[in-house]
Each structure stands twice: as C-alpha cells, then as structure tokens.
Z-matrix of the N, CA and C atoms (Angstrom, degrees):
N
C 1 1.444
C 2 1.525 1 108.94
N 3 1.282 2 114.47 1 124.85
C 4 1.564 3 131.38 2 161.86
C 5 1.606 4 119.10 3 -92.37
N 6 1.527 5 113.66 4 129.83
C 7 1.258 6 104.90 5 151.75
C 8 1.432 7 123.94 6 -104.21
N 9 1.336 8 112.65 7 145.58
C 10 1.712 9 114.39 8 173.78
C 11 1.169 10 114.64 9 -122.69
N 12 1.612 11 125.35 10 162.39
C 13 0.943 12 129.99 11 164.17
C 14 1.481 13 123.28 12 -68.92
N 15 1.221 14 139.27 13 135.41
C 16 1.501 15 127.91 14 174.62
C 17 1.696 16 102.60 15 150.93
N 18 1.550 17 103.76 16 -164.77
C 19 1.107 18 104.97 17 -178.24
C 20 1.836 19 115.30 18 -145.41
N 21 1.274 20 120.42 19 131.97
C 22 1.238 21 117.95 20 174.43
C 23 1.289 22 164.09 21 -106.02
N 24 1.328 23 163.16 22 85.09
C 25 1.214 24 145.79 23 -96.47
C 26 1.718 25 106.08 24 -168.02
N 27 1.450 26 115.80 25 138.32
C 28 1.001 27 126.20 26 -156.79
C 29 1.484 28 106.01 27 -95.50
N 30 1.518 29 127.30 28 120.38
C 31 1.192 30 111.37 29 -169.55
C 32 1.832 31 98.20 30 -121.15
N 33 1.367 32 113.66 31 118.59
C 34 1.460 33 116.54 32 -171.27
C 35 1.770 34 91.44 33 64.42
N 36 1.357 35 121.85 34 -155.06
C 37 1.203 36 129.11 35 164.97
C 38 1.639 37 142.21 36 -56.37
N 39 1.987 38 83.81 37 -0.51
C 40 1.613 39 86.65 38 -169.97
C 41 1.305 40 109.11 39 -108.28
N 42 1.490 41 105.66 40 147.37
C 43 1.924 42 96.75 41 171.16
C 44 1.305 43 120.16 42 -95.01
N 45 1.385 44 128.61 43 142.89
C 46 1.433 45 149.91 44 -133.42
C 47 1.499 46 89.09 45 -134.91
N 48 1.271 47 123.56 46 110.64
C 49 1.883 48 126.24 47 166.93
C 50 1.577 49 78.52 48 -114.64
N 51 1.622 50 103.91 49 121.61
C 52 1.206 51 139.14 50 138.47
C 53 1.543 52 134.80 51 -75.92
N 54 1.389 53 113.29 52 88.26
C 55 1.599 54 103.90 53 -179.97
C 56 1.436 55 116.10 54 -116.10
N 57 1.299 56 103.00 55 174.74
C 58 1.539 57 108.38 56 166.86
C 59 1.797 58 95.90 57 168.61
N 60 1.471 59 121.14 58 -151.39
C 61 1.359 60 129.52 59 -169.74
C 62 1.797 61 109.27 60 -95.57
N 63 0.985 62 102.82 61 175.33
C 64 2.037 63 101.43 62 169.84
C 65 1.439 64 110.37 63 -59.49
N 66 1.023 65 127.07 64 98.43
C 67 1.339 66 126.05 65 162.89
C 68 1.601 67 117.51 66 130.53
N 69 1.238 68 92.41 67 -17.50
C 70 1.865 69 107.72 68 168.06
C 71 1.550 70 135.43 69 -25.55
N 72 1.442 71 101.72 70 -40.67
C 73 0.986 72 118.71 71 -163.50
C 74 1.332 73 145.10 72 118.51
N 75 1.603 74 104.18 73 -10.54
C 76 1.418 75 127.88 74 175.88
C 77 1.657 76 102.34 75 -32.31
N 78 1.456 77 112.94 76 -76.05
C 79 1.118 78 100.50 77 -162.90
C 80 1.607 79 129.88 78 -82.98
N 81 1.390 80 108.66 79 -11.65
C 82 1.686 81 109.10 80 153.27
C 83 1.626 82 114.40 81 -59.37
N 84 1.196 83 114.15 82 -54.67
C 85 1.705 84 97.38 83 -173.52
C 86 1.129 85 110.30 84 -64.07
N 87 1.753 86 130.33 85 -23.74
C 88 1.500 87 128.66 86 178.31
C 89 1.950 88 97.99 87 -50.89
N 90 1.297 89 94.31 88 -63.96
C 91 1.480 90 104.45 89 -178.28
C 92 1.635 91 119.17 90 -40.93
N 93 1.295 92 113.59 91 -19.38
C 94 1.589 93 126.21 92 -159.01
C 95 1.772 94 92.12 93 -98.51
N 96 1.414 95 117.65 94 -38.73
C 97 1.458 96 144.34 95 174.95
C 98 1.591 97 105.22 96 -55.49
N 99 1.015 98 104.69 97 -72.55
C 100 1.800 99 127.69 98 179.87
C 101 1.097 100 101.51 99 -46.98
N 102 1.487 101 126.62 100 -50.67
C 103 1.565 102 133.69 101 -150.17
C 104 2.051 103 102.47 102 -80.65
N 105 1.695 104 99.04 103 -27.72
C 106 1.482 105 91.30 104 159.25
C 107 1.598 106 132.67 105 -124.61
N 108 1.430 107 103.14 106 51.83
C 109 1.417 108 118.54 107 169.81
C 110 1.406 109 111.89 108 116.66
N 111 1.825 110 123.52 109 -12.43
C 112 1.476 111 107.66 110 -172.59
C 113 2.020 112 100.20 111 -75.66
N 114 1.235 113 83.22 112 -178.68
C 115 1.709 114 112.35 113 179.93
C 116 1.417 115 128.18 114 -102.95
N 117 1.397 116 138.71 115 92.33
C 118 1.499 117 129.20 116 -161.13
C 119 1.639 118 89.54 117 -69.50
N 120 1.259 119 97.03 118 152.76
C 121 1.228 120 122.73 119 -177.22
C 122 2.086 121 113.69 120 -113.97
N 123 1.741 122 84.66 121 -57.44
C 124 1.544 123 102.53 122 -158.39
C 125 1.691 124 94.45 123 -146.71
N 126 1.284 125 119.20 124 131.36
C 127 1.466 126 108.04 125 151.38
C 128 1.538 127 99.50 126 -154.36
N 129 1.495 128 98.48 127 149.72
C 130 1.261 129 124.73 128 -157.70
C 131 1.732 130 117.44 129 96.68
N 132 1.511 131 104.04 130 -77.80
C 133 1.451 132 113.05 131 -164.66
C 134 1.381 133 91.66 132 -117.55
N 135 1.462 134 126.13 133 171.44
C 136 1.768 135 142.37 134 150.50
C 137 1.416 136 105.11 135 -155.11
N 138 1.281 137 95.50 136 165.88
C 139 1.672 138 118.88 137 -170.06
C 140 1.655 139 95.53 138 -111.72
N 141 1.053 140 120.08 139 107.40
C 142 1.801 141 125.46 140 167.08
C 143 1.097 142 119.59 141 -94.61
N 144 1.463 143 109.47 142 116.67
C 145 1.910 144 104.31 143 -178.79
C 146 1.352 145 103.98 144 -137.86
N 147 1.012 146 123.11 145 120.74
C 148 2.075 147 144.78 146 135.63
C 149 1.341 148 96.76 147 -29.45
N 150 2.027 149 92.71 148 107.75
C 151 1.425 150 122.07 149 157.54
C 152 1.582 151 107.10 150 -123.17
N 153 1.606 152 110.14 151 99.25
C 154 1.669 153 112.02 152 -172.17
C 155 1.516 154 95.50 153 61.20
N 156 1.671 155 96.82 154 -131.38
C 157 1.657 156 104.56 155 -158.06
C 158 1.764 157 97.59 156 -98.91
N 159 1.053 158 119.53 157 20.79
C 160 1.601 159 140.12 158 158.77
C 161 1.491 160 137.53 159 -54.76
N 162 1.212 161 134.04 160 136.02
C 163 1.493 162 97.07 161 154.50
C 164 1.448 163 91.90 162 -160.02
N 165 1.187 164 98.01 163 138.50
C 166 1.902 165 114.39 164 -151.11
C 167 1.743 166 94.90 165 -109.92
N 168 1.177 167 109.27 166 127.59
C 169 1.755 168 110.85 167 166.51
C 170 1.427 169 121.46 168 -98.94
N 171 1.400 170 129.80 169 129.49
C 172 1.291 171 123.33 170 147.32
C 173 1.668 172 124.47 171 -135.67
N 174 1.337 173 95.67 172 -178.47
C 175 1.773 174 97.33 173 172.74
C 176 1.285 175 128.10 174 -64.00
N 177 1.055 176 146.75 175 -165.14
C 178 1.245 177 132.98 176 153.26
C 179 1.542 178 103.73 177 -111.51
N 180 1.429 179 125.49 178 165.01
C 181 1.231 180 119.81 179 -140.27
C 182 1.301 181 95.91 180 -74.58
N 183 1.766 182 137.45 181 -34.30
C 184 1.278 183 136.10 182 -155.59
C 185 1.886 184 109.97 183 -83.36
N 186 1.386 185 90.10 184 -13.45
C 187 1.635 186 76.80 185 166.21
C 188 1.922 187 108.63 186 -149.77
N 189 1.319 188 108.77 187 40.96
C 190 1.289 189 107.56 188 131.44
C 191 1.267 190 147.27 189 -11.58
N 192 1.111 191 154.08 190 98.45
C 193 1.432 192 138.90 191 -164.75
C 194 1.089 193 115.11 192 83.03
N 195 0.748 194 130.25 193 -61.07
C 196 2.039 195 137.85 194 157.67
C 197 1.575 196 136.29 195 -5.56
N 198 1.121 197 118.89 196 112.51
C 199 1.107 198 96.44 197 -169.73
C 200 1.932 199 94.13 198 -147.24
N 201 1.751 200 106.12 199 145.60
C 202 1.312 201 94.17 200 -174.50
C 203 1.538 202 106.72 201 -111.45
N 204 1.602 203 104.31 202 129.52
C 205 1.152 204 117.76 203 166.59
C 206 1.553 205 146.47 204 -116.08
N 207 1.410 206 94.51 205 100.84
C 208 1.406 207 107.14 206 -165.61
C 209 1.455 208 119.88 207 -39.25
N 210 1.699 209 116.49 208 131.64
C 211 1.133 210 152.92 209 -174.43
C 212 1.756 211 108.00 210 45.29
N 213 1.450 212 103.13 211 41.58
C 214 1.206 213 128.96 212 148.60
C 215 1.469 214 135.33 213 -126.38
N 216 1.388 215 116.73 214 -35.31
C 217 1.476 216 128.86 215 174.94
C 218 1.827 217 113.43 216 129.10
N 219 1.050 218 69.96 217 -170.19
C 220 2.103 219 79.99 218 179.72
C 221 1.568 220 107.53 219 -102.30
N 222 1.503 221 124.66 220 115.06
C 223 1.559 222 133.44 221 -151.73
C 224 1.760 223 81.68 222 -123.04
N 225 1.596 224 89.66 223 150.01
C 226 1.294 225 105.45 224 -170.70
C 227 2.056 226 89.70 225 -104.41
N 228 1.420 227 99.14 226 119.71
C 229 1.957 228 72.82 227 178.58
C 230 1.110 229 110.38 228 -147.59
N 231 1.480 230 154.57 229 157.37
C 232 1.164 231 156.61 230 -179.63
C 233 1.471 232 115.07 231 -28.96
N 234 1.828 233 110.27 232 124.73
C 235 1.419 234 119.31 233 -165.78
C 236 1.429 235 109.29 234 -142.05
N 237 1.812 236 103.21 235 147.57
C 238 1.335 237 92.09 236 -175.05
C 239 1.413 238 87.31 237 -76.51
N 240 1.448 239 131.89 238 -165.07
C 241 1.776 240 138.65 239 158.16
C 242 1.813 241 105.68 240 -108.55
N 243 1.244 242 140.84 241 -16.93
C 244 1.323 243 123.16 242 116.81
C 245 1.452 244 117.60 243 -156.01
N 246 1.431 245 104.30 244 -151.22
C 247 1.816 246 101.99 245 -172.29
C 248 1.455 247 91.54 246 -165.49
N 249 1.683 248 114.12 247 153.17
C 250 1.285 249 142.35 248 150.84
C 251 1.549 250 112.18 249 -42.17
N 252 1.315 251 108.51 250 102.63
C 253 1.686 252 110.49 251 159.06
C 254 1.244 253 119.30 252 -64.21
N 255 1.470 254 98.31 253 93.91
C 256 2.181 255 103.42 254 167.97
C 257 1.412 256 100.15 255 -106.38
N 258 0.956 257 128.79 256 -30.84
C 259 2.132 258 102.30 257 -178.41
C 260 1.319 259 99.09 258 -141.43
N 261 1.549 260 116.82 259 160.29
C 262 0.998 261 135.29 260 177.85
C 263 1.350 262 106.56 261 -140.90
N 264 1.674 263 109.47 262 132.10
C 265 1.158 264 138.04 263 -141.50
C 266 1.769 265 97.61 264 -116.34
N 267 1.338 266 155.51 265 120.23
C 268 1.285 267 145.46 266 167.58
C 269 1.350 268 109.62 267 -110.03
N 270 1.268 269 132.43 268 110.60
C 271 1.455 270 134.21 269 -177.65
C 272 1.300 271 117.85 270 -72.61
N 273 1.876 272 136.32 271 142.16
C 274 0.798 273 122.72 272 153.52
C 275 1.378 274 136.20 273 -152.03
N 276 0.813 275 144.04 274 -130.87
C 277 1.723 276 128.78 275 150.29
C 278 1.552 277 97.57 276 -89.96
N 279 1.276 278 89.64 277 157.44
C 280 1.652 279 121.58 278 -156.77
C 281 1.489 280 104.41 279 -62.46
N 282 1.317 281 112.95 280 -60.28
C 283 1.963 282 132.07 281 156.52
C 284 1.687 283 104.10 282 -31.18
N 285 1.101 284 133.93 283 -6.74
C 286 1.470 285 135.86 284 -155.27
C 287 1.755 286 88.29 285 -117.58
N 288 0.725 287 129.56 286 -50.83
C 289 1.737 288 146.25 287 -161.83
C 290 1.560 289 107.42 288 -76.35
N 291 1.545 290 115.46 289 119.18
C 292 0.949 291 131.30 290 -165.61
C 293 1.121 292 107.61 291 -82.93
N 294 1.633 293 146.41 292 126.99
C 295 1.397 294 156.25 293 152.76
C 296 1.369 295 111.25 294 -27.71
N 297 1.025 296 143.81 295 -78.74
C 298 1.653 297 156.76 296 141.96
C 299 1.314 298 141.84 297 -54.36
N 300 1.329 299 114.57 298 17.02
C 301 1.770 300 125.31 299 -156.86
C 302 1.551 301 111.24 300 -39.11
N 303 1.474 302 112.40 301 139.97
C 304 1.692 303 102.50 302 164.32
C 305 1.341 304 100.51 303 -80.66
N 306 1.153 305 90.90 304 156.57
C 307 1.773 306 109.50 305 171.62
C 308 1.465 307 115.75 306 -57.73
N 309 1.577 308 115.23 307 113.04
C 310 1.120 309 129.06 308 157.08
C 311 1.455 310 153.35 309 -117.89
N 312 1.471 311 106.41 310 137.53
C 313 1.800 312 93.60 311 -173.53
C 314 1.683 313 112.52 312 -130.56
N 315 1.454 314 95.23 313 168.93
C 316 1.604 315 95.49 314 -163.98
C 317 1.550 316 100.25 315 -117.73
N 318 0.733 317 134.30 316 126.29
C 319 1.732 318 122.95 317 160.97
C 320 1.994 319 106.23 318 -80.32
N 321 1.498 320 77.95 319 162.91
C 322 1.749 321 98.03 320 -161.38
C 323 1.758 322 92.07 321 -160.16
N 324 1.115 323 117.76 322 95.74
C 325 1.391 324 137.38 323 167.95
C 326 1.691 325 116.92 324 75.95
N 327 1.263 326 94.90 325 45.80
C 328 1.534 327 148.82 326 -160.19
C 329 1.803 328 106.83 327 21.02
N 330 1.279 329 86.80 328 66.83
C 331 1.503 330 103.22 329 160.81
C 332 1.769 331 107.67 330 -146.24
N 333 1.154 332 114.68 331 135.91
C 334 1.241 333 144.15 332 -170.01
C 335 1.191 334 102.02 333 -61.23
N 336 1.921 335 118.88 334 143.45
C 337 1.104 336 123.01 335 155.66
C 338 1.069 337 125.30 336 -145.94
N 339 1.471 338 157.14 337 155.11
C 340 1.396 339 157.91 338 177.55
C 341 1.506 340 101.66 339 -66.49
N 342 1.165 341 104.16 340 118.79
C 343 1.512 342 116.04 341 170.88
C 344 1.762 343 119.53 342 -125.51
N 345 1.422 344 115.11 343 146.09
C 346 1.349 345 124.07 344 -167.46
C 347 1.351 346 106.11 345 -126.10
N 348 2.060 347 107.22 346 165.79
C 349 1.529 348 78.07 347 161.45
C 350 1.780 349 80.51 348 -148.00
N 351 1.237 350 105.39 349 140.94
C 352 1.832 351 139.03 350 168.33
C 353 1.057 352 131.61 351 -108.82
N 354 1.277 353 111.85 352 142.11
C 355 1.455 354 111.46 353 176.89
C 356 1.755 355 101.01 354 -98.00
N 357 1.484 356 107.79 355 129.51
C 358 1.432 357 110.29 356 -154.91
C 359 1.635 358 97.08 357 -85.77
N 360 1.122 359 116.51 358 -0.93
C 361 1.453 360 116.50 359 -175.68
C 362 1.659 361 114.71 360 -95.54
N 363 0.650 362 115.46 361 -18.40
C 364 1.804 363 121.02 362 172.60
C 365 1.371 364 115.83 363 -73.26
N 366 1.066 365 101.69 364 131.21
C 367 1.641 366 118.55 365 -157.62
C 368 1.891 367 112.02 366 -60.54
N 369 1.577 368 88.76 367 -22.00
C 370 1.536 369 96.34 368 178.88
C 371 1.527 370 110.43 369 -84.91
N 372 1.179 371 122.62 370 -13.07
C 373 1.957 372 140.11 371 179.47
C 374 1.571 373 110.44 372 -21.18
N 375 1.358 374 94.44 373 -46.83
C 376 1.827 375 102.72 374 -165.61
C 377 1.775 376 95.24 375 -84.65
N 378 0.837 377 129.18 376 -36.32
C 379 1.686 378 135.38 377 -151.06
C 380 1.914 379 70.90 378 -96.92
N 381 0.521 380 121.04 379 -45.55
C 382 2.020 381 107.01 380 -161.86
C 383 1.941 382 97.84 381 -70.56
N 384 0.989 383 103.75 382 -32.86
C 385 1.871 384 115.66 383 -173.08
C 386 0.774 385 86.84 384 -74.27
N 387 2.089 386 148.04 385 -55.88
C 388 1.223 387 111.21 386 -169.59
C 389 1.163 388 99.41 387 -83.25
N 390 1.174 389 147.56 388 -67.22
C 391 1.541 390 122.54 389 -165.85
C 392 1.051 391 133.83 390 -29.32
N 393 1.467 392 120.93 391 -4.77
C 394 1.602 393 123.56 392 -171.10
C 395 1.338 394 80.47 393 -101.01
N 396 1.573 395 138.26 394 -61.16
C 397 1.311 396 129.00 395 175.83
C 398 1.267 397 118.30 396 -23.92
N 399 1.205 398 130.07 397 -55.92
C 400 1.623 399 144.15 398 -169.89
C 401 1.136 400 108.91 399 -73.28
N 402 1.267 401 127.58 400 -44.56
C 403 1.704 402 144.48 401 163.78
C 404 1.682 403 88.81 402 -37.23
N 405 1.634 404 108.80 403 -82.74
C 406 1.499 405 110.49 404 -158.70
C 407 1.492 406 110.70 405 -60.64
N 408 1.165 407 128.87 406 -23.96
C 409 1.295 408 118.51 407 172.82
C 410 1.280 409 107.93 408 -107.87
N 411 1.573 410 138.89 409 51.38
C 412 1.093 411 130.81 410 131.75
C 413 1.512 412 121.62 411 100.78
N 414 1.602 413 98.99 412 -21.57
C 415 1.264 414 120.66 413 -171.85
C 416 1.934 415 110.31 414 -61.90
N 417 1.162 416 101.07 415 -26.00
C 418 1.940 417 120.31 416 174.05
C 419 1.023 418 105.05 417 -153.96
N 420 1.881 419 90.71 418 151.80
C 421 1.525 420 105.79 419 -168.70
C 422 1.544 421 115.79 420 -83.30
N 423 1.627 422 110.18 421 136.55
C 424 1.954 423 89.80 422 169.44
C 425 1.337 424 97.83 423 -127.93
N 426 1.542 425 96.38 424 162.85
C 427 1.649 426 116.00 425 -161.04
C 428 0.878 427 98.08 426 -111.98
C-alpha cells in the first residue's frame, strides 16, 4: 500500500486520481466532477493498493468523506469508500499542456496506467476528464 498526495473521484465506473501541488486545483475540478454526477472518493491524501492486476483507491479512514473547499471550509459530503485506478490526471498551468500529447502511462505498484496532463482551470477541464474516461473505456474512439 502507497499513500499519495491528490485527490480522487469516480467518474461513471472509473476512478479519476487528480494530482498536482497545494493549490492546483485538485479539489475545484473534483467539485466541477461531482457537480455533474462523479463520486468523491479521496481528497487531499489516498491509500493505493495492488489487488492482482488491480489497484483499488481510498481515503484513509480520518478523512473520508471530506473534502476541502476553498473559502468555504472542509464539507463532509457523499463518498464512494473506494474505486479502481484507471487514469491519472496531473494538473498544471495551461502553457504546460501539450496540444497533441502522445499517449502516456505511469505505473504505480508496478502496474501501468494512462496518465494525462490539464490545466484544471479551463472551463472545458471537467468535460475533457470525462472524455478521456470514455476514450479509455471504449465508449469513443481516439486517434
């Protein structure tokens, strides 16, 4: 079991690890996620653990449910208790984000995963996360 910094959220069936630095954005786009049907999982920290060719995310028990929302507070709010890590999301400034990216993945408890990177502030942020969801599971085609 690994812990990381970041935040996580289930979008359709898939789980979504959102990272980047303090202030990134993790937990506004979670909120932007949530606000059209995903599931918080984890924000702030998660515990990642390899089950077989698996790897399941959750919170750790003390902040479960939790989620921090800037210049409002820390809200206790509807959570899955965990989810399947399929993509990983790296936030950054917008100038950072590649026009055409090749497809990339990272392993994390040496199993492979599709990884991206966004600028969490662009209004299109949430609509691009699920499409990468739908991409990876098949749901649309990518070229």
């Amino acid at each position: 079991m690994i812990r990381l910094h970041g935040t996580c959220v289930i979008v359709g069936e898939s789980g979504v690890v959102l990272r980047g630095p303090s202030g990134a954005g993790k937990s506004d786009l979670a909120l932007r996620l949530i606000d059209t049907g995903a599931r918080l999982v984890a924000d702030d920290q998660m515990e990642i653990e390899r089950e077989d060719d698996r790897l399941s995310v959750r919170a750790p028990t003390t902040i479960a449910g939790l989620i921090e929302v800037r210049g409002v507070g820390i809200l206790k709010i509807d959570h899955a208790p965990s989810a399947p890590l399929d993509l990983i999301v790296d936030l950054v400034a917008a100038e950072m984000v590649e026009r055409l990216p090749q497809t990339e993945t990272e392993e994390i408890c040496g199993l492979a995963r599709r990884r991206l990177t966004l600028c969490p502030w662009e209004s299109s942020a949430a609509a691009k996360v699920r499409l990468a969801v739908r991409a990876l599971t098949g749901n649309i085609m990518s070229i």
